[in-house]
C-alpha positions as CSV (number, residue, x, y, z in Angstrom):
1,X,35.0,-58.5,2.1
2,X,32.6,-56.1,3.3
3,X,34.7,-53.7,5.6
4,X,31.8,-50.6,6.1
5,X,32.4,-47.4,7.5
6,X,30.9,-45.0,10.2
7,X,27.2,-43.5,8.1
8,X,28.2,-40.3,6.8
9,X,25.9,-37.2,8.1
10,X,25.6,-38.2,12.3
11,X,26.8,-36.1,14.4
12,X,26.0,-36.2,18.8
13,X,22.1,-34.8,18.7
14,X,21.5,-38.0,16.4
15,X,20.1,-41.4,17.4
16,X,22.0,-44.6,18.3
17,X,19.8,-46.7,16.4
18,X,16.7,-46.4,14.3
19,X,14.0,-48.8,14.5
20,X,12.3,-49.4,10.9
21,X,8.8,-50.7,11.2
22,X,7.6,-51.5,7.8
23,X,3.6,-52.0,7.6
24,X,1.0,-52.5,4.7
25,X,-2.8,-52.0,6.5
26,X,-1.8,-53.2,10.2
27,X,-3.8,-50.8,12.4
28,X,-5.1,-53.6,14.1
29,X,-1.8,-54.8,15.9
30,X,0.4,-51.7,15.5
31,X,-0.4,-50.2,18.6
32,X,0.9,-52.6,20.7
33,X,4.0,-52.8,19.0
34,X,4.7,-48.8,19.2
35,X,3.9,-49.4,23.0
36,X,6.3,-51.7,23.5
37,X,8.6,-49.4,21.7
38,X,7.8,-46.5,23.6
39,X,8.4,-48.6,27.5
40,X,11.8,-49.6,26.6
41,X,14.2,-50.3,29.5
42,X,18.2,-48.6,29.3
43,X,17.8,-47.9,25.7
44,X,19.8,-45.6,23.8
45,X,18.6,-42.8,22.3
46,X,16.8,-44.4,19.2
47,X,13.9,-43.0,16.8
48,X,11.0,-44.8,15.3
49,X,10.5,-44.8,11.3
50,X,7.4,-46.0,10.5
51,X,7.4,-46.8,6.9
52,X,3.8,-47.2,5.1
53,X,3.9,-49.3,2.3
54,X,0.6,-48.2,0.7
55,X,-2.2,-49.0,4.0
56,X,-6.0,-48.4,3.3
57,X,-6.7,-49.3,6.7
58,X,-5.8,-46.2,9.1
59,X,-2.2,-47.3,10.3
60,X,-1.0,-44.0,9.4
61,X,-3.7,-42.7,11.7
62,X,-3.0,-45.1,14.0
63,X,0.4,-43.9,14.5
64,X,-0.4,-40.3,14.8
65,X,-2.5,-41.2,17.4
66,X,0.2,-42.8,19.4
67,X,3.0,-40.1,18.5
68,X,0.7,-37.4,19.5
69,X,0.0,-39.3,23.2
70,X,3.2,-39.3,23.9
71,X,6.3,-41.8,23.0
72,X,7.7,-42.7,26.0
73,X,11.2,-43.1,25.3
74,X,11.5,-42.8,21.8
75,X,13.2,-39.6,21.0
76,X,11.3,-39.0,17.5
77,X,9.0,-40.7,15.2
78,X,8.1,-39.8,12.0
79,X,6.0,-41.7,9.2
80,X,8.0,-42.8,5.9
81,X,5.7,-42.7,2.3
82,X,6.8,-45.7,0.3
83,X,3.5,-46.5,-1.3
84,X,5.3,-46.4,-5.0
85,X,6.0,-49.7,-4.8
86,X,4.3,-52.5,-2.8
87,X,6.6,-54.9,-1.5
88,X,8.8,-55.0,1.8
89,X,12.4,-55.2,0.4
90,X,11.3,-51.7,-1.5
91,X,9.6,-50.7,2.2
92,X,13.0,-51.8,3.8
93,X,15.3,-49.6,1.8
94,X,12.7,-46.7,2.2
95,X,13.0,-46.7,5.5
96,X,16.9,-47.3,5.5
97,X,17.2,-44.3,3.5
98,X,15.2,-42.1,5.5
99,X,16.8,-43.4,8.9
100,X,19.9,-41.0,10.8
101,X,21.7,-43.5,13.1
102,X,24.5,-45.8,12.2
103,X,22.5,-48.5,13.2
104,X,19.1,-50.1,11.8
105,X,17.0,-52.3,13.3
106,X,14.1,-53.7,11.9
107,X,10.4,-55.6,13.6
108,X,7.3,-56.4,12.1
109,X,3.9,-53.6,12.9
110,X,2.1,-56.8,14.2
111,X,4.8,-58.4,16.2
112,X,5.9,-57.2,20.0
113,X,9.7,-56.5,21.1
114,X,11.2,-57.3,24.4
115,X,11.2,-54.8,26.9
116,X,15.2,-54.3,26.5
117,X,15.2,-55.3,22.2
118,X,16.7,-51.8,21.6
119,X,19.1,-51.5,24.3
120,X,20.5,-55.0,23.4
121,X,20.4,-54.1,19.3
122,X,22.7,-51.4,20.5
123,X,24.8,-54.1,22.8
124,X,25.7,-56.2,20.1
125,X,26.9,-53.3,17.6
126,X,28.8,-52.0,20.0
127,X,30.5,-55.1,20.6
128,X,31.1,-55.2,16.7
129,X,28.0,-56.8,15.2
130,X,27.6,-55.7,11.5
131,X,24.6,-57.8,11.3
132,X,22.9,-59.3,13.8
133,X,19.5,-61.7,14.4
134,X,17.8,-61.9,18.1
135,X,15.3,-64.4,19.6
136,X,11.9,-65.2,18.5
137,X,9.1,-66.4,20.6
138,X,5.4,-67.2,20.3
139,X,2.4,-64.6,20.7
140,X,-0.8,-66.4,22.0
141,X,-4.1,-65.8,20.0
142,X,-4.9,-63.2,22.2
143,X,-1.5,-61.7,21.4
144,X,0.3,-61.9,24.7
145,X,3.8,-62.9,25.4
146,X,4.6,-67.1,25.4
147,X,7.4,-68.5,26.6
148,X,7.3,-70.7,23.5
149,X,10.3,-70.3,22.0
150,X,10.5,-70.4,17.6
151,X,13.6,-69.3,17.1
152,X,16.9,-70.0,19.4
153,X,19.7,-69.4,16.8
154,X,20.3,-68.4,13.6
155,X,18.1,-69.7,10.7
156,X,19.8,-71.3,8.0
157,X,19.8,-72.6,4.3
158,X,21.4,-75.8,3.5
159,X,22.3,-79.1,2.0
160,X,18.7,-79.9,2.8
161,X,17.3,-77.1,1.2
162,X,19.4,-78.1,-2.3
163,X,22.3,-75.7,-1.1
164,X,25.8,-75.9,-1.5
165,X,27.0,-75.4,1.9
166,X,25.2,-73.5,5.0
167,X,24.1,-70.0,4.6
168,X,22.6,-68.2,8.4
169,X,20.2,-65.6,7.9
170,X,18.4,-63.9,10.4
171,X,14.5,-63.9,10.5
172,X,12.9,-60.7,9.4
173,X,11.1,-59.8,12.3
174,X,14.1,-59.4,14.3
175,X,17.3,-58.3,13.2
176,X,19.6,-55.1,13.2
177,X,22.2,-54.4,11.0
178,X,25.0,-51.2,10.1
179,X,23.8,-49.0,7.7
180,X,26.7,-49.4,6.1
181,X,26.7,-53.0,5.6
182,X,23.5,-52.8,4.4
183,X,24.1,-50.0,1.8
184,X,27.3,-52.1,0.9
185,X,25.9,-55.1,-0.4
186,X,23.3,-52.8,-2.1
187,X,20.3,-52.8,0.3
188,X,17.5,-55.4,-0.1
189,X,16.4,-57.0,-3.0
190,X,13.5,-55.3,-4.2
191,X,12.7,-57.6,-7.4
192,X,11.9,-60.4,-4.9
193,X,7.8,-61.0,-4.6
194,X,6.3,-58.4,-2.2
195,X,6.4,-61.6,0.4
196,X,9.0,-64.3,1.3
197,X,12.9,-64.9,1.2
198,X,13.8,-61.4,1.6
199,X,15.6,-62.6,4.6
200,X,17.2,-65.2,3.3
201,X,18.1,-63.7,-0.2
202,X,20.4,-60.6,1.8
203,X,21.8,-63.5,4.4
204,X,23.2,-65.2,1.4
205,X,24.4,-61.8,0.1
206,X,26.3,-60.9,3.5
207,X,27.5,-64.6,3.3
208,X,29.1,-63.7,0.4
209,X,30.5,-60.5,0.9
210,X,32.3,-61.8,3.9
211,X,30.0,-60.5,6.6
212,X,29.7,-62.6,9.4
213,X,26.3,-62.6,11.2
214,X,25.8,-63.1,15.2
215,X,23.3,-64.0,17.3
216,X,21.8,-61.7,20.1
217,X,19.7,-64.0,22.6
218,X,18.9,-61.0,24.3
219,X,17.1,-59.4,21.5
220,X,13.9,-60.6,22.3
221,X,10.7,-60.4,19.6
222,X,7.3,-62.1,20.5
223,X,6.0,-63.0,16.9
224,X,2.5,-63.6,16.1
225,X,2.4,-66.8,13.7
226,X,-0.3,-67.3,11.3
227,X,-3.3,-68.8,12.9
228,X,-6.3,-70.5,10.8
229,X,-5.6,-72.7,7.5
230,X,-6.2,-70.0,5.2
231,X,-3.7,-67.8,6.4
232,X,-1.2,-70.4,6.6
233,X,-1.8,-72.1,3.3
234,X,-1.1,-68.3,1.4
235,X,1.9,-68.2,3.7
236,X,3.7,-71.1,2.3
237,X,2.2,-70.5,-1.6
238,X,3.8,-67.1,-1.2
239,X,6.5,-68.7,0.1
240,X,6.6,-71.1,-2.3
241,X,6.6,-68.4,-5.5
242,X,9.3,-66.0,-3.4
243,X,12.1,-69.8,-2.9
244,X,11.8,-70.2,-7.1
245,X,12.7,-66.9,-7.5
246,X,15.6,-67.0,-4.7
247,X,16.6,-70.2,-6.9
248,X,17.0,-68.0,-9.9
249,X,18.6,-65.4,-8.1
250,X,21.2,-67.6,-6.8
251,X,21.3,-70.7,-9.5
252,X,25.3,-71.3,-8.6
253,X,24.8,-72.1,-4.9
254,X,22.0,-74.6,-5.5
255,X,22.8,-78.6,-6.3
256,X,19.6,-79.2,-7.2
257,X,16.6,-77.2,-8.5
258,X,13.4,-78.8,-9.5
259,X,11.5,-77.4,-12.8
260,X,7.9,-76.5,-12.8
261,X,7.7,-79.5,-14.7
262,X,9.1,-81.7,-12.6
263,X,7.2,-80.6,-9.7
264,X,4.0,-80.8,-11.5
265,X,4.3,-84.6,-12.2
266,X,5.1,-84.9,-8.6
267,X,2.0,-83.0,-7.4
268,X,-0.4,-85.9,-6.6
269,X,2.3,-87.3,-4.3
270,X,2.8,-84.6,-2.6
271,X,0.4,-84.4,0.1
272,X,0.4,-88.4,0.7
273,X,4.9,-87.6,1.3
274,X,3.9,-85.0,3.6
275,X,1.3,-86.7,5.6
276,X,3.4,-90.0,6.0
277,X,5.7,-87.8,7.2
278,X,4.1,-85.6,9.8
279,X,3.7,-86.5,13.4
280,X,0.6,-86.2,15.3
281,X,-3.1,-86.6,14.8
282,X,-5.3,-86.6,11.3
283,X,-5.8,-82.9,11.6
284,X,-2.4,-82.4,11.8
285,X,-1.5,-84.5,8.9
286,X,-4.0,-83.0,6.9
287,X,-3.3,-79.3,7.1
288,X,1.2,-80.9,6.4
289,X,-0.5,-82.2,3.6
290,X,-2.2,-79.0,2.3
291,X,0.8,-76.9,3.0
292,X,3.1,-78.9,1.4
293,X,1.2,-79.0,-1.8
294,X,0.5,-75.4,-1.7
295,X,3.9,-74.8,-1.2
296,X,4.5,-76.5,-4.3
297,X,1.9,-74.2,-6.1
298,X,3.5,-71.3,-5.3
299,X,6.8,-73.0,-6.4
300,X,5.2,-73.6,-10.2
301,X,3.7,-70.4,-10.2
302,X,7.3,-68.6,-9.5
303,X,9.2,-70.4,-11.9
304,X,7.0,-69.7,-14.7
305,X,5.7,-66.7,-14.1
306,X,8.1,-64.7,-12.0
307,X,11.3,-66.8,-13.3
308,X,10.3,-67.7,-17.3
309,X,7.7,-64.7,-16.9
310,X,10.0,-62.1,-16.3
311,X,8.9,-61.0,-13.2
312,X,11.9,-61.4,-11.6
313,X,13.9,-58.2,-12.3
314,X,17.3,-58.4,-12.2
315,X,19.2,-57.0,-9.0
316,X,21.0,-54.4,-9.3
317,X,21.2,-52.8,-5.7
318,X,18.6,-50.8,-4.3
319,X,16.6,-48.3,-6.2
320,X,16.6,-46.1,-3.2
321,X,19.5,-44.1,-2.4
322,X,20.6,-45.5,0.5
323,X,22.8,-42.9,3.0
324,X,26.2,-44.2,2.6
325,X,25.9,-44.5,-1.2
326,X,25.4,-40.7,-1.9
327,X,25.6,-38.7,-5.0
C-alpha cells in the first residue's frame, strides 16, 4: 500500500496547493479559465503552473497577458516548457515536477472551475484525501456555466468494460491528488497516446497500490464537451487507439479483449448494434452509429500499431523527476 509522505522542500512561504493547467494551442478558451482561477472565493494560498505542451497558437502569450494584469488571488504563476514531448501524461509530470505544494490539482486550459474548486481541493486533503475527483457539469456553446450535470460520482471501469472487478478513476479535468501519491506510483503514464485513458490507466494504478480515491461534490468544473461530429468522431477514434493500449498495459485485469481481427470482422455490424441500440431520433442514431464504429477504428489502429507496432513503450515510471523521488 501506498503510505506517502509530507513533499520534501515546503516550508510556510510555500503554496497549499498548485494548480497544473496543461495546454497544447488553447489561447482561445484559456482566458477564461485563468479568470476563474484568479476570483476564487476562501482559497488557500495556491499558484498557477501553466504547462505548454508545444502551442503555435499564442497561449503562452495569452497567459502573460493575464499574469501581467493582475492574478487576483493567485499568489504566483509561472509558465512550464514541456514541448519535448507531445502528449499530456509527459505535460502532467512536467508540471508535477515543477510544482512546490504538497498538493496538485489539475483542470483542463479550455474548461472553467467553480468559484470555490481550490478551496474545496484543499478541504478534501485536509480531511485526508490522497486522491481525489470533483463534479463535472456542462458548458453551453457559448461557454457559460449549465446546470447540466456529466459527472456526479466517480467514473469507473468494470465488468462491462471486460474488467475484472470495478476500478474508480477520476475524470481528468477535475481531480487533485498528493504529490506524493503521485510520485509513488511513478507519476502518469507517459507511453500512453498523447490523448485518452490517462485517467483511467493511473486510477487503476492507485487501485492497485492501495490508494483509495474520494469524491469531492464540491469541487466543481464546468467542462466544455465536444460539439460538431468531427470533433466527436476523433474523440472516440483517439479514444478508441488510447483503450487498446490500456488493454496491453493492463492484460491481467481484463476477461476479455477483442483482437484487431476479431473486431475487423465485426465492423459492418457495428454501426447497425449501435443504432438499434441508441434512443432518440434518426440523427441521433446516426452520429451512435458513426461513433461507435470509429471507436472501433481507433481500437484496430492501437492494437496494431501502437500494441504489435511497438508504440506502446513500456512503463517504467515517469521520465521526469518528480519531487519526492529526488536524486
Amino acid at each position: 500500500m501506498v503510505q506517502p509522505t509530507d513533499r520534501e522542500g515546503s516550508d510556510p512561504g510555500s503554496p497549499a496547493v498548485s494548480v497544473v493547467v496543461c495546454v497544447r494551442n488553447g489561447a482561445a478558451t484559456l482566458a477564461s479559465q485563468l479568470e476563474a482561477l484568479a476570483g476564487q472565493v476562501d482559497a488557500p494560498g495556491f499558484e498557477v503552473v501553466l504547462v505548454d505542451n508545444g502551442s503555435t497558437d499564442g497561449t503562452v502569450a495569452v497567459f502573460e497577458q493575464w499574469a501581467a494584469a493582475g492574478t487576483g488571488v493567485v499568489a504566483d504563476a509561472r509558465v512550464v516548457d514541456a514541448s519535448e514531448q507531445v502528449g499530456l501524461c509527459f505535460a502532467r509530470n512536467r508540471g508535477a515536477a515543477a510544482a512546490r505544494a504538497p498538493v496538485l490539482a489539475y483542470c483542463d486550459a479550455d474548461d472553467v472551475v467553480g468559484s470555490t474548486w481550490v478551496a474545496a481541493v484543499h478541504a478534501a486533503s485536509s480531511s485526508g484525501a490522497l486522491a481525489v475527483g470533483g463534479r463535472v457539469l456542462a458548458l453551453d456553446a457559448a461557454r457559460r456555466p449549465t446546470s447540466q450535470v456529466l459527472l456526479d460520482s466517480l467514473d469507473s471501469l468494470g465488468p462491462d468494460d471486460g474488467a475484472e472487478r470495478v476500478f474508480p478513476y477520476f475524470w481528468g479535468c477535475n481531480f487533485a491528488m498528493s504529490a506524493a501519491t503521485l510520485a509513488a506510483v511513478g507519476g502518469f503514464d507517459e507511453g500512453l497516446p498523447p490523448y485518452g485513458c490517462d485517467d483511467v490507466e493511473i486510477g487503476i494504478r492507485l487501485a492497485v497500490a492501495g490508494v483509495a480515491l474520494a469524491y469531492e461534490p464540491r469541487m466543481e468544473v464546468f467542462y466544455d464537451p465536444p460539439r460538431g461530429p468531427r470533433r466527436r468522431l476523433i474523440r472516440k477514434y483517439r479514444a478508441g487507439i488510447a483503450e487498446a493500449c490500456l488493454w496491453a498495459r493492463h492484460p491481467g485485469l481484463y476477461r476479455r479483449r477483442p483482437t484487431a481481427v476479431a473486431l475487423l470482422l465485426a465492423l459492418p455490424s457495428t454501426p447497425i448494434r449501435a443504432a438499434l441500440g441508441s434512443r432518440g431520433g434518426a440523427r441521433r442514431r446516426v452520429l451512435a452509429a458513426a461513433e461507435a464504429t470509429a471507436r472501433d477504428l481507433g481500437l484496430v489502429r492501437g492494437l496494431r500499431r501502437w500494441v504489435a507496432g511497438g508504440r506502446l513503450r513500456p512503463f517504467h515510471g515517469s521520465t521526469v523527476l518528480l519531487p519526492s523521488q529526488g536524486p
